[in-house]
C-alpha positions in Angstrom: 19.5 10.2 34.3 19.1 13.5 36.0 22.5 15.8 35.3 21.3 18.9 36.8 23.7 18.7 39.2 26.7 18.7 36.4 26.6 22.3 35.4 27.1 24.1 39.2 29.8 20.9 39.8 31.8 21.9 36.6 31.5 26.0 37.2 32.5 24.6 41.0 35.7 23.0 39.2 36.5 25.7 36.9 36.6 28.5 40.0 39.0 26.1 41.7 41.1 25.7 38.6 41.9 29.3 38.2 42.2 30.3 41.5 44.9 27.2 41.7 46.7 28.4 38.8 47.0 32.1 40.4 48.4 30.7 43.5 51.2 28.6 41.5 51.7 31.7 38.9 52.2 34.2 41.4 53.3 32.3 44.2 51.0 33.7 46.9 52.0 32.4 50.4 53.8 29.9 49.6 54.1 29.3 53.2 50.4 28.8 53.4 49.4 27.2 50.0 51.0 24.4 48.8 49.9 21.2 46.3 49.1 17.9 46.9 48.4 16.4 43.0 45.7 18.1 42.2 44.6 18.5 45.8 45.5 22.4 47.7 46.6 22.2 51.1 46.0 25.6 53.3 48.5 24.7 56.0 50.2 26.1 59.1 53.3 25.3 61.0 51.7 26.7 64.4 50.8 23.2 65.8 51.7 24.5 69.8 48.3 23.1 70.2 49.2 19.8 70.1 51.6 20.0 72.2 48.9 21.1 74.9 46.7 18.4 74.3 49.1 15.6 74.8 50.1 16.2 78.3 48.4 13.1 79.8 50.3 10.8 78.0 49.9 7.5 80.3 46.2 8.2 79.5 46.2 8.7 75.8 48.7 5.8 75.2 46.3 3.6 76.6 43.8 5.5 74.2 45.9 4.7 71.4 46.2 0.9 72.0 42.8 1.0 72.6 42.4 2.0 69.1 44.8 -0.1 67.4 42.2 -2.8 68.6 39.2 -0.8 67.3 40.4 -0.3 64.0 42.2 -4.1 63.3 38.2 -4.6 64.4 36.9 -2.8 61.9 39.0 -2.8 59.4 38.3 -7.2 59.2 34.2 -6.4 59.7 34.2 -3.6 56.2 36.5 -6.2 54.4 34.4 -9.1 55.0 31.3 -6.8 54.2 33.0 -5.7 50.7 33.9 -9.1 50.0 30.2 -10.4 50.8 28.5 -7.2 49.1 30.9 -8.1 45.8 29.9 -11.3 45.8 26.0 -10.8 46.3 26.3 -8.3 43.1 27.4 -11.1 40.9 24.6 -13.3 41.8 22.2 -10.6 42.4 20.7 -8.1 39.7 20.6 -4.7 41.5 20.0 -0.8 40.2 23.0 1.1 38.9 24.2 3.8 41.8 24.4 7.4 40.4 27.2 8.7 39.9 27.0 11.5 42.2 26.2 8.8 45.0 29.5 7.9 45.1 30.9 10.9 46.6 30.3 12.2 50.0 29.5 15.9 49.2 26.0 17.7 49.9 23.9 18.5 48.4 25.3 16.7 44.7 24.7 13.2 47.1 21.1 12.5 46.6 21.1 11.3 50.2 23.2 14.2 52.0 21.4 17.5 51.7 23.6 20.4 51.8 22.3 21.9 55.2 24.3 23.3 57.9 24.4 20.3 60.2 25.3 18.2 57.5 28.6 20.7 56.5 29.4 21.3 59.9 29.7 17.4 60.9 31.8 16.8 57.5 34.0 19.3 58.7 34.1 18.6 62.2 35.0 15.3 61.3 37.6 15.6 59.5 39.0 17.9 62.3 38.9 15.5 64.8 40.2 12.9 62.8 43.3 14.7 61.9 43.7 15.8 65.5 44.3 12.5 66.5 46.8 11.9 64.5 48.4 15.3 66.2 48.3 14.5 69.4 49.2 10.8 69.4 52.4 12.0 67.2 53.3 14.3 70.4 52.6 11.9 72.3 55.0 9.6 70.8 57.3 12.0 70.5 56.8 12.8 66.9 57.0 16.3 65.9 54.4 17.6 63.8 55.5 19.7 60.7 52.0 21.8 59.8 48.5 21.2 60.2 45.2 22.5 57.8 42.6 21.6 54.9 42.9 19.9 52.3 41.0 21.0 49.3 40.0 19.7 46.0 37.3 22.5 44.6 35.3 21.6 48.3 37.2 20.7 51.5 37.7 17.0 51.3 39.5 16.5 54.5 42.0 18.2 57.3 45.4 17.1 57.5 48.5 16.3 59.7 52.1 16.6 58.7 54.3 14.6 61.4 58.1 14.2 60.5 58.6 11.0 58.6 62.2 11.0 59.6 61.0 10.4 63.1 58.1 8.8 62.1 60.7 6.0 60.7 62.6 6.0 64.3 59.5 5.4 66.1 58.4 2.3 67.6 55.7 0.0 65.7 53.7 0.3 68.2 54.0 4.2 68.5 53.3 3.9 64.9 50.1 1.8 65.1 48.6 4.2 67.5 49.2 7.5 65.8 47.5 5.9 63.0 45.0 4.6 64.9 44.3 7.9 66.3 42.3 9.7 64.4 39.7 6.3 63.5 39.7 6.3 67.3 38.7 9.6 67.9 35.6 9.4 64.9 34.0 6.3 66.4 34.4 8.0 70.0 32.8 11.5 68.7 30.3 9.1 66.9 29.6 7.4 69.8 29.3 10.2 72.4 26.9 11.9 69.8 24.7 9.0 69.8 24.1 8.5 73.8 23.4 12.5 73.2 20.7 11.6 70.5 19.1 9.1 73.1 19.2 11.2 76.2 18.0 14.4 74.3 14.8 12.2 72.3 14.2 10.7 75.3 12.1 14.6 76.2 10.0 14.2 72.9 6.5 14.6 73.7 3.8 12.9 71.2 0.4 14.3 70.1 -2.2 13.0 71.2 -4.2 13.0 67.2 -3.5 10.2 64.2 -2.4 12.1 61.2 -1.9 11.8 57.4 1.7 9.4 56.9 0.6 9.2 53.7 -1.1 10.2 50.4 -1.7 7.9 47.5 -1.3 9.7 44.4 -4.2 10.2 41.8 -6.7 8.9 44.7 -9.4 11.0 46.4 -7.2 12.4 49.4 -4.7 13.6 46.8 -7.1 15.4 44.4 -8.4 17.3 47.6 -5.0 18.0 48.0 -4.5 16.6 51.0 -1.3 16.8 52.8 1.2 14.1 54.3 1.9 15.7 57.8 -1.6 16.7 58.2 -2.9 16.0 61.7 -6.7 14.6 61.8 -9.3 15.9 64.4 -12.8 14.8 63.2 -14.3 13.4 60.0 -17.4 14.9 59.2 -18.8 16.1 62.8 -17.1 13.3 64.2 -14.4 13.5 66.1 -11.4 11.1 66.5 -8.5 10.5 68.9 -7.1 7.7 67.6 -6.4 5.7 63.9 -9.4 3.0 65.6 -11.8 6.2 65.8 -11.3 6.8 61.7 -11.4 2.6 61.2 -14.9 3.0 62.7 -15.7 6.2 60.6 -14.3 4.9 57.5 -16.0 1.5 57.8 -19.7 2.7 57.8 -18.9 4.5 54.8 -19.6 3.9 50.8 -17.7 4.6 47.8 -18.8 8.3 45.7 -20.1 9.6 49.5 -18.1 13.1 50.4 -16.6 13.2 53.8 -15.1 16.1 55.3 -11.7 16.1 57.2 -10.8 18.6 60.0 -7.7 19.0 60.8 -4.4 21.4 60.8 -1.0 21.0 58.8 2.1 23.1 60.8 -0.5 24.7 62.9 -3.2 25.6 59.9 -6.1 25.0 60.3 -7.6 22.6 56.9 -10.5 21.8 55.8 -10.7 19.4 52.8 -13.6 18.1 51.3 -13.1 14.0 49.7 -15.8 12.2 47.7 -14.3 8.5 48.3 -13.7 6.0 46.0 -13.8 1.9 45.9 -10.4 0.0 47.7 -8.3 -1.0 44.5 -7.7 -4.1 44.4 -4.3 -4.4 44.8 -4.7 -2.4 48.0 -7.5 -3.8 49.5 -4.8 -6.1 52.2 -2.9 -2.5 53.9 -4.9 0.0 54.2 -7.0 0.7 57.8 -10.6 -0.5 56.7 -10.2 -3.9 54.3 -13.8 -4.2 53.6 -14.5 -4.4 50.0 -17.9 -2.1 50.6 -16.2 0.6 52.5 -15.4 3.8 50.7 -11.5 4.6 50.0 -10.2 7.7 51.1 -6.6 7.8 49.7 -4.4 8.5 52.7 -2.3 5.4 55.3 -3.0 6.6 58.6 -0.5 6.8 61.8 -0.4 8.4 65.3 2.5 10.0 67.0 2.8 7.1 69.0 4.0 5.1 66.7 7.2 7.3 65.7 7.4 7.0 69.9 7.6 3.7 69.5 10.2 3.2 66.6 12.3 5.6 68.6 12.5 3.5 71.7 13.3 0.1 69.1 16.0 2.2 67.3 17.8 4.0 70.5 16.9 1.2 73.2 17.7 -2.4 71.3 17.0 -5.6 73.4 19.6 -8.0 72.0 23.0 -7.9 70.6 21.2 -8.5 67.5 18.7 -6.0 68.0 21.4 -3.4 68.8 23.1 -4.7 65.0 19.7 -3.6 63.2 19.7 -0.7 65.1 22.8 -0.1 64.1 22.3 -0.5 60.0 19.0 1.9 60.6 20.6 4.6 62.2 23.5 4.4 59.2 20.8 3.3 56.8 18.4 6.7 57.4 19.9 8.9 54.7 19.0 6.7 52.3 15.1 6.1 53.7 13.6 6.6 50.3 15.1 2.7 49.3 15.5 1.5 53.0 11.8 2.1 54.2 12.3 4.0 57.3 10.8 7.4 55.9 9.1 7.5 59.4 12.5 8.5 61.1 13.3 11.0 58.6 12.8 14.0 61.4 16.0 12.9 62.5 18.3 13.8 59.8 16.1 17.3 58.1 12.6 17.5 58.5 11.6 19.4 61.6 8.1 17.7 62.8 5.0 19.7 63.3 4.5 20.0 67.2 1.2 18.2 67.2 2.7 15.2 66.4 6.2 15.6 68.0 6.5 18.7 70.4 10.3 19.2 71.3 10.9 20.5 74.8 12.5 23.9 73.7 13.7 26.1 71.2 16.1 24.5 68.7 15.2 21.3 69.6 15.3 19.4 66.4 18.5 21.7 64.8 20.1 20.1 67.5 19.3 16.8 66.8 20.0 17.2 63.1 23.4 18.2 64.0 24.2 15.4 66.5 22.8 12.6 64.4 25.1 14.1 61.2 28.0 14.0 62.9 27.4 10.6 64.9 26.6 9.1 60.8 29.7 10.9 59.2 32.2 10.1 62.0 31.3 6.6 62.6 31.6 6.1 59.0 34.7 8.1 58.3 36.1 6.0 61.2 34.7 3.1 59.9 35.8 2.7 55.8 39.5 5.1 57.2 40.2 1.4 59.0 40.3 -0.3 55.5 43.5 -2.0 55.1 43.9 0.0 51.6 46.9 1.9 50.6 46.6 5.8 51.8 44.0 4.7 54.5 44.8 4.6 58.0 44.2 1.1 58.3 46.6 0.6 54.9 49.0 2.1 56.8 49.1 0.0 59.8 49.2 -3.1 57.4 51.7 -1.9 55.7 54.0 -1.0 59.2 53.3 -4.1 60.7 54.5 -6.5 58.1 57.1 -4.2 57.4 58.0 -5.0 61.1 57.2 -8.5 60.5 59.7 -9.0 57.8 62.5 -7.0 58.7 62.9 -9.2 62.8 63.4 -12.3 60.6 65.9 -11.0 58.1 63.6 -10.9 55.1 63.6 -7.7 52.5 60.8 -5.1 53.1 60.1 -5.0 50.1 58.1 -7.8 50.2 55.8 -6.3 52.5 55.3 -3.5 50.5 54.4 -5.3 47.1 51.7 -7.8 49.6 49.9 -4.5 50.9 50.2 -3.4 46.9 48.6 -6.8 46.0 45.3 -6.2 49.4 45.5 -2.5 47.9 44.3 -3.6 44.0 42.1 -6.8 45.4 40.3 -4.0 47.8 39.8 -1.4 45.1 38.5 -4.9 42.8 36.0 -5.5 45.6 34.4 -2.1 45.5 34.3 -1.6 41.7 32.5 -4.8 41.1 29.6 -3.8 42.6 29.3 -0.6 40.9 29.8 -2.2 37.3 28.1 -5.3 37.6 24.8 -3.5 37.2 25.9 -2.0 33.7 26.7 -5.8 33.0 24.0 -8.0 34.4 
């Protein structure tokens, strides 16, 4: 197991230590810094802001119950999900998950690189999320203490401080949609950020070459060293326009002959010189030319039409259940190394060479990095915050209503409390099981 990423995460941890301990030993701005367990909130009490943002009220009310629906929504769909995923891990034998794959933070995440799209949608994210929760409490009539960032050695999150005196006077369902708010406004600022990805992909341009998708290693391609990425424009003196033009090329030849490839990777020009091989065996059914007699070049083939194409599937689905596959991958893309969609991967980092993908202008692809991070971050902060769980949002809201429940027919609150205790443990039980069972199976 690879725990390279331990020592910069403990040094991380150590920093944060001490410059918590000079804050409480010296009490520096006390107004500003203040603790949360082990968690540092940098806080304000200038939340005016709020105040200017809830000024259409009608409008945001209807916002609010809007999102009470949302969430109840999601919050049943992610229960059922962990409660299916749970289950499939106890009859299923699957790979252990790292354990810095567990945590959401670039860079340590395998899957999340630490760029600036990625830091600036976590951040974002969290902003919006907590503004919600502002500006429904003004709306409602709930003051709002202080505002800021929560901290535990990296941001983890912004936060909202409305007064839980008249947080208890309000309404139930003034309550519901101030919690609501802020999963609300995540699946909103997803969403928006998604019909931006379509519009904006919607200019891409695609070469008119096939290139190298691939490169098999300790095969001919890869010994010339070959490049994935590498755009193809004639074999030999032949030239080609298309993968059938390097079918026919490949076809008439024989294993131990040299071919030449011409080509360019990121607008330099290559030249690579490839003595072919024989089609292994276990090959022989996916790559371009099956026949046993041809020679084997190393290297799976695509054109830019084809990344066109998956586009189009992916933003433009034809069903409801088309739009649910587009759906799991869009979310599933960080993870493209186990979910086979590599091909997308320009959306999330890479920055395509023009032959195969030219962008209409300048910045192009930064822009679409950014918008696709914080569509995937929000929609799933959004998403697992409407989990009827204790601290969640969606606990919350549980925990209000059959509070409410209870109380109109006479019965002790408590009870309410010690049921959302009881979905609280059986929740946290759901998603351990599938992180231990692969230790166990």
């Amino acid at each position: 197991m690879d725990l390279s990423w331990l020592i910069p995460v403990l040094i991380a941890v150590m920093i944060y230590a001490c410059i918590c301990y000079a804050i409480i030993k010296y009490n520096i701005l006390p107004n500003t810094f203040s603790f949360m367990g082990p968690c540092l909130m940098i806080k304000t009490t200038r939340t005016g802001i709020f105040d200017k943002l809830s000024r259409w009220k009608r409008l945001l009310i209807a916002y609010g119950n809007l999102g009470v629906i949302l969430t109840v929504i999601c919050g049943v769909v992610v229960t059922i999900l962990f409660v299916f995923t749970a289950f499939m891990s106890l009859v299923v034998e699957t790979e252990p998950i790292a354990p810095q794959n567990l945590l959401l933070i670039p860079g340590i995440n395998d899957y999340v690189p630490s760029t600036f799209a990625v830091w600036f949608a976590l951040i974002f994210a969290m902003v919006i999320h907590e503004f919600g929760h502002g500006i429904l409490s003004r709306v409602e009539k709930i003051k709002v203490k202080s505002a800021g960032i929560l901290a535990l050695v990296i941001p983890i999150g912004a936060f909202v401080e409305p007064d839980e005196e008249e947080i208890a006077k309000s309404s139930l369902g003034a309550k519901l949609r101030m919690f609501a708010a802020g999963i609300t406004n995540n699946l909103v600022v997803g969403g928006i950020c998604i019909l931006a990805l379509i519009l904006l992909l919607g200019f891409v341009v695609p070469g008119s070459s096939p290139y190298v998708y691939g490169v098999y290693e300790g095969y001919p391609a890869d010994e010339a060293g070959v490049l994935p990425g590498t755009v193809i424009f004639a074999l030999d003196n032949t030239s080609v326009s298309s993968l059938a033009d390097i079918s026919a090329f490949l076809a008439a030849t024989k294993p131990n002959q040299t071919i030449t490839l011409h080509g360019e990777y990121r607008g330099t020009p290559q030249t690579y010189d490839v003595t072919l091989t024989s089609i292994p065996p276990d090959l022989s059914g996916s790559v371009l030319v099956p026949e046993s007699g041809a020679g084997f070049i190393g290297v799976s083939f695509s054109e830019p039409s084809v990344l066109v194409n998956a586009l189009h599937t992916l933003m433009y689905p034809s069903s409801p259940l088309g739009a649910a596959g587009s759906l799991l991958t869009f979310v599933a893309l960080p993870f493209s190394s186990i979910a086979g969609s590599e091909a997308l991967s320009f959306l999330i980092v890479d920055t395509p060479d023009p032959a195969i993908l030219a962008a209409p202008f300048a910045g192009f692809w930064e822009i679409i990095h950014i918008l696709y991070w914080c569509a995937w971050i929000n929609i799933l902060l959004g998403i697992f915050n409407a989990l009827p769980l204790g601290p969640f949002d969606g606990g919350q809201m549980l925990r209000e209503s059959l509070r409410s429940w209870f109380i109109k027919r006479g019965k002790d609150e408590r009870t309410a409390f010690s049921i959302c205790r009881s979905i609280s443990y059986v929740l946290v039980l759901l998603i351990i099981i599938p992180l231990i069972m692969p230790y166990l199976l």
